[in-house]
C-alpha positions in Angstrom: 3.4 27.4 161.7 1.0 24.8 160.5 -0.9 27.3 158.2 2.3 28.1 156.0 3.6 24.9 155.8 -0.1 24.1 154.1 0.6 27.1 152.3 3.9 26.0 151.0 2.7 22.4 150.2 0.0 23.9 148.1 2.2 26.1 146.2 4.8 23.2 145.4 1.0 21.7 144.4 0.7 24.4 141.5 4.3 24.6 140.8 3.9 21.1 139.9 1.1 20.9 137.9 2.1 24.7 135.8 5.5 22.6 135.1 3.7 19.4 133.7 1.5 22.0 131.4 4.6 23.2 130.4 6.4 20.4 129.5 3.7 17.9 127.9 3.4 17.8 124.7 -0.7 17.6 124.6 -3.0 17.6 127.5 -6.7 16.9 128.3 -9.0 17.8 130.6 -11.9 14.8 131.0 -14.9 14.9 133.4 -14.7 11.1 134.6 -18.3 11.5 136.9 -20.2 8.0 136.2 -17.2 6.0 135.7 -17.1 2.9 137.9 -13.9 2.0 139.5 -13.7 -1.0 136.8 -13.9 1.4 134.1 -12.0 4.3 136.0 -8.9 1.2 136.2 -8.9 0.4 132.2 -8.8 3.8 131.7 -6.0 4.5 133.3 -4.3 0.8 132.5 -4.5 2.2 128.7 -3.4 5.4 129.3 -0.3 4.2 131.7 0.7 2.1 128.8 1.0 4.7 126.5 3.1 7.0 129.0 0.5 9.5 129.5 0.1 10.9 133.5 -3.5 10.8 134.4 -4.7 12.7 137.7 -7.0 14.5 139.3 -6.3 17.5 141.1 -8.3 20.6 142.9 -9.8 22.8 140.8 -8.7 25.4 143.1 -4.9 24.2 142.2 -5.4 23.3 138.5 -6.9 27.0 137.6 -4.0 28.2 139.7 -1.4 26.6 137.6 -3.3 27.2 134.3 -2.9 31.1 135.3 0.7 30.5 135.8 1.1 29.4 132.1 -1.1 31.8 131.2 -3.7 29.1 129.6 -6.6 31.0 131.0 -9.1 29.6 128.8 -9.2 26.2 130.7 -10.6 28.3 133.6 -13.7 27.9 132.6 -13.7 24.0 131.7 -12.4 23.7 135.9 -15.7 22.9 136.7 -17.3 19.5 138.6 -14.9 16.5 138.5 -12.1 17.0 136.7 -9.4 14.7 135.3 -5.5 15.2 134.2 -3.9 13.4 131.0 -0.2 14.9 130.4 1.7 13.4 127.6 5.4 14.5 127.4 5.8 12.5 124.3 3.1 11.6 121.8 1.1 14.8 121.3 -2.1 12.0 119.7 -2.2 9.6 122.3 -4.1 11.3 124.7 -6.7 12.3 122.5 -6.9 9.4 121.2 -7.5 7.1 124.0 -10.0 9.2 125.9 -11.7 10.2 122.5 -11.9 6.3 122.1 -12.9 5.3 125.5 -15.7 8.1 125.7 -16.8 6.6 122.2 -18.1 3.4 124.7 -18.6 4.9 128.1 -20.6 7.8 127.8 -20.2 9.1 131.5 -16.6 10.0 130.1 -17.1 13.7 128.7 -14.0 15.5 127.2 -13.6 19.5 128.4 -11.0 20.6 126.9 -7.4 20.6 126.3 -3.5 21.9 125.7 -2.0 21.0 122.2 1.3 22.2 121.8 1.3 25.1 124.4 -1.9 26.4 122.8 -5.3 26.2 124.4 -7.7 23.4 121.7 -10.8 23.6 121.1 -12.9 20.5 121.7 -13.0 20.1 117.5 -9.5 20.1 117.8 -8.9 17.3 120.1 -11.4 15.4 118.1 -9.1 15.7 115.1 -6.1 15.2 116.7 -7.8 12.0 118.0 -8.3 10.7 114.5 -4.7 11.2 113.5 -2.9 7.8 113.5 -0.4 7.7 116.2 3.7 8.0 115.9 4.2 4.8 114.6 1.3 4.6 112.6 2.6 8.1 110.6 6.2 6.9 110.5 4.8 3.6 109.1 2.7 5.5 106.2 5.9 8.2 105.9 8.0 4.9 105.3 5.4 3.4 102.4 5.4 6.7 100.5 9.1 6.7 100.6 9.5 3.1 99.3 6.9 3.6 96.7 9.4 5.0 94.2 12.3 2.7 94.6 9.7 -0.3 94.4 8.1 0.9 91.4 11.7 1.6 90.2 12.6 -2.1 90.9 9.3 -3.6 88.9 9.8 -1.7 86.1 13.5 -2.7 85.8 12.6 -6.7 86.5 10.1 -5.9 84.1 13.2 -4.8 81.0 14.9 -7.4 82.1 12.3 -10.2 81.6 11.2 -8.6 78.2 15.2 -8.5 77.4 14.9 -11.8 78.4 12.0 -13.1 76.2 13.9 -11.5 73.0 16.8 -13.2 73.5 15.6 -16.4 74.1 
């Protein structure tokens, strides 16, 4: 009785983590090996306050789940330590953050990652980590879309002050 109620446990386990690959938006895969618990804490204080789940599971579960979602390629990065970052809602965040923070703690390796429902290449997640974030994109999407009416708005104060002049 014991051994299938383990059983089922570790199925929900899988379940679990195939349904958070499914549902994120991006997700990496980080060996964390060398990371004090200091370090291992602002890690995960940055990542909680950007809404991105950070956890460590099995191997044995993770390659299970990856199977189910048919990412097979992570397979082979479920080697050693491995840690979890799911974000259901900015696809940049993740990458960015662990990019960042293995930028000044070197015991933080990237292995790989999930962009979109598509396996990424390490490259990939590199790039995507020196995208600016949603507000940062929305901000530069709003500039370009103000640059016409401002410029449109100079050049009329500009008639109107030489209009202005030759009147006066």
């Amino acid at each position: 009785m014991a051994n299938s109620n383990i059983i089922e446990q570790k199925k929900q386990l899988v379940d679990e983590i195939a349904e958070k690959f499914r549902n994120s938006q991006s997700t990496v895969l980080v060996d964390y090996r060398g990371l004090n618990v200091a370090e291992a804490d602002e890690l995960r204080k940055q990542l909680r306050e950007a809404n991105i789940e950070f956890k460590v599971y099995k191997n044995s579960m993770t390659r299970r789940a990856v199977d189910a979602v048919e990412l097979n390629a992570l397979s082979d990065t479920l080697v050693g330590p491995t840690a979890v970052a799911f974000s259901n809602d900015d696809v940049v965040a993740p990458a960015k953050i662990l990019n960042n923070f293995a930028k000044e703690h070197e015991a933080l390796e990237i292995k790989g990652g999930v962009i979109e429902g598509e396996v990424a290449t390490l490259e990939q997640i590199k790039e995507l980590a020196d995208l600016p974030n949603y507000e940062g994109m929305v901000s530069m999407l709003l500039s370009v879309l103000q640059a016409p009416v401002r410029n449109f708005a100079y050049a009329t104060k500009a008639i109107a002050d030489q209009k202005e002049e030759e009147s006066a």
